[in-house]
N, C-alpha and C positions, 0 to 999 in steps of 0.2 A: 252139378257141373255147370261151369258159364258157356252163356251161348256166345258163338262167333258169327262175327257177323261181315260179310262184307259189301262197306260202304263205296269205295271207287275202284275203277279201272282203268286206268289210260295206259296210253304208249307216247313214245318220244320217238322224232325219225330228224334226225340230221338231213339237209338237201345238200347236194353236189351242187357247189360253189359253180358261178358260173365262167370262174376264172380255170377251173379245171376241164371241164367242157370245151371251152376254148383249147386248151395247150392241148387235152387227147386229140380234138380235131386236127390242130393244125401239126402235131407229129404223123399223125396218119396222113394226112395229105402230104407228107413229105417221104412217104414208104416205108415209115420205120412203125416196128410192130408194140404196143403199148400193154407191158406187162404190172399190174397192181397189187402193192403187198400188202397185206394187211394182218392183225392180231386179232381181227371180229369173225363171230362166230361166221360157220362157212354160208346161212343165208344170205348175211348179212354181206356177206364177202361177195356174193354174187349177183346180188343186185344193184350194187354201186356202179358196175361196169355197164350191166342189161340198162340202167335209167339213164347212164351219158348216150349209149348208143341209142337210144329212141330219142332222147333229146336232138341228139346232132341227126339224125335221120330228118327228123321231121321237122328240119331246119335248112335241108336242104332243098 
């Protein structure tokens, strides 16, 4: 039987534009509640939102 072998491992992570950071922030400063739809898996669906809000937190 051949052996297998494995040579690499990475990952790939898209960042949240910093153009989107802006328009969440500046809907939410306007009172309106900012809902995100996505077709990625649900981690992934859930930390797009958790990395704008620590962005804009710690922007302010």
């Amino acid at each position: 039987m051949e052996e297998t072998r494995l040579i690499a491992l990475f990952g790939l992570a898209d960042k949240v534009r910093e153009q989107a950071r802006q328009a969440v922030d500046r809907l939410q400063q306007m009172g309106l509640q900012v809902v995100m739809i996505t077709g990625d898996a649900e981690a992934v669906a859930k930390t797009v939102p958790e990395d704008i809000a620590k962005e804009n937190s710690a922007q302010v």
